[in-house]
C-alpha positions, 0 to 999 in steps of 0.5 A, a space after each residue: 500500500 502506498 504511503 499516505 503521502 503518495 496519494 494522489 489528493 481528491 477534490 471531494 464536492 457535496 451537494 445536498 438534494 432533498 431530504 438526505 438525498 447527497 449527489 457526491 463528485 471527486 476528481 484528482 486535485 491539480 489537473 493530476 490525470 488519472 483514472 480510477 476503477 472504483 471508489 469507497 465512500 466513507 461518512 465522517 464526523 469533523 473532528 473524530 477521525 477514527 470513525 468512518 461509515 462506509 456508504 457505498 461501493 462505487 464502480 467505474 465512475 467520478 460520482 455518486 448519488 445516495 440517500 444517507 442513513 435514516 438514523 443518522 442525526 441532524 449535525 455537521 457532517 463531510 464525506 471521505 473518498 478512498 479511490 482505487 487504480 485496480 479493478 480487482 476487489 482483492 488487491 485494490 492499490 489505493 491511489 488516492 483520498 480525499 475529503 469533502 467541505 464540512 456540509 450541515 444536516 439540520 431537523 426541520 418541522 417534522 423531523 425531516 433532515 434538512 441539507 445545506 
């Protein structure tokens, strides 16, 4: 596996749909050309960097579209991206990482999470 240093970075953007709908796009940062078979996708607390909550598998493509977990409390919130230069589940070389701005989910009437 590749030292934490020799990843190349991703640019990780979150745009929060409706509901908890997230629609999740990464690129390699500073015009690196470089493409990826398939990505992890990870939640994560700012601040409590040891926990991570796997979201999704995403094979072949740049992005994402999901619904977060309904248990998931109103809070601030970012998402990791772990991406993959083989397509081959069993010795994967992680290539590169990144992480997402901080976006908030807040309760709105009803109980309902509200994105921004």
């Amino acid at each position: 596996m590749k030292h934490w240093a020799e990843l190349v970075p991703l640019r990780v953007a979150v745009e929060c749909a409706e509901g908890r709908a997230v629609d999740i796009r990464w690129a390699p940062d500073s015009g690196a050309h470089k493409k990826f078979e398939y990505a992890r996708v990870f939640l994560v607390v700012p601040g409590v960097e040891t926990q991570r909550v796997y979201l999704d598998l995403v094979d072949g493509r740049d992005w994402a579209a999901m619904e977060l977990p309904v248990e998931l409390a109103a809070g601030e919130y970012a998402i990791d991206v772990d991406a993959y230069g083989s397509a081959s589940w069993g010795d994967g070389r992680l290539e590169g990482r990144g992480r997402s701005a901080v976006f908030t989910l807040g309760a709105r009437a009803g109980g309902e999470i509200a994105g921004g």
